[in-house]
C-alpha positions as a printed Julia matrix, in Angstrom:
51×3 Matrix{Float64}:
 174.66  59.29  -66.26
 178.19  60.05  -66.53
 180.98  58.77  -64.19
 183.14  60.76  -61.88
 186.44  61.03  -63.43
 185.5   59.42  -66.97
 187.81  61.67  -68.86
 186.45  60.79  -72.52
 183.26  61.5   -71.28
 184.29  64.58  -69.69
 185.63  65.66  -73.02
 182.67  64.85  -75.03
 180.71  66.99  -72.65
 182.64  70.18  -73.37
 182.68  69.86  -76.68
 179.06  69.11  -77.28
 177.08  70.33  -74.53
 174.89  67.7   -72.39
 171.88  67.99  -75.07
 173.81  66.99  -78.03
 175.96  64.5   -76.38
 172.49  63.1   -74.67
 171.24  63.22  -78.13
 174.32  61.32  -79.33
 173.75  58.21  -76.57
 170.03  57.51  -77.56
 170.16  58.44  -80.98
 170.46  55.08  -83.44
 172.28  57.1   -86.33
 175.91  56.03  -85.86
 176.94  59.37  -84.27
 177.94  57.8   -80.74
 180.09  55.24  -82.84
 182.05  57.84  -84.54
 183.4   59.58  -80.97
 186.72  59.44  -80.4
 187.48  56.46  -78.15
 183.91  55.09  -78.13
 183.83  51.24  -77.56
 180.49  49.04  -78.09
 180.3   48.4   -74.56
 181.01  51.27  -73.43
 178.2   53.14  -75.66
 175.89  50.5   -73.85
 177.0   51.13  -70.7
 175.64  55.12  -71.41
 172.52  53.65  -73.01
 171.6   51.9   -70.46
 171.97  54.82  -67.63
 170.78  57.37  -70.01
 167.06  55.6   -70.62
């Protein structure tokens, strides 16, 4: 669900772990909004590949 070379993403990754950050994209409790450099499209952009 994550792009080659998305660095953000990348960084998310390591610092979560892929269940938390997984968590974080499906979850509808403001925690994706609150990650550093998060944009509204771009958190629908992982919504939509992560369902």
């Amino acid at each position: 669900m994550l792009e080659p070379g998305d660095e953000r993403a990348g960084r998310w990754l390591r610092q979560l772990g892929p269940d938390e950050l997984l968590r974080r994209f499906t979850a509808e409790d403001g925690s994706a909004e609150r990650l550093p450099g998060m944009t509204a499209a771009r958190l629908g952009g992982y919504r939509l590949r992560a369902a």
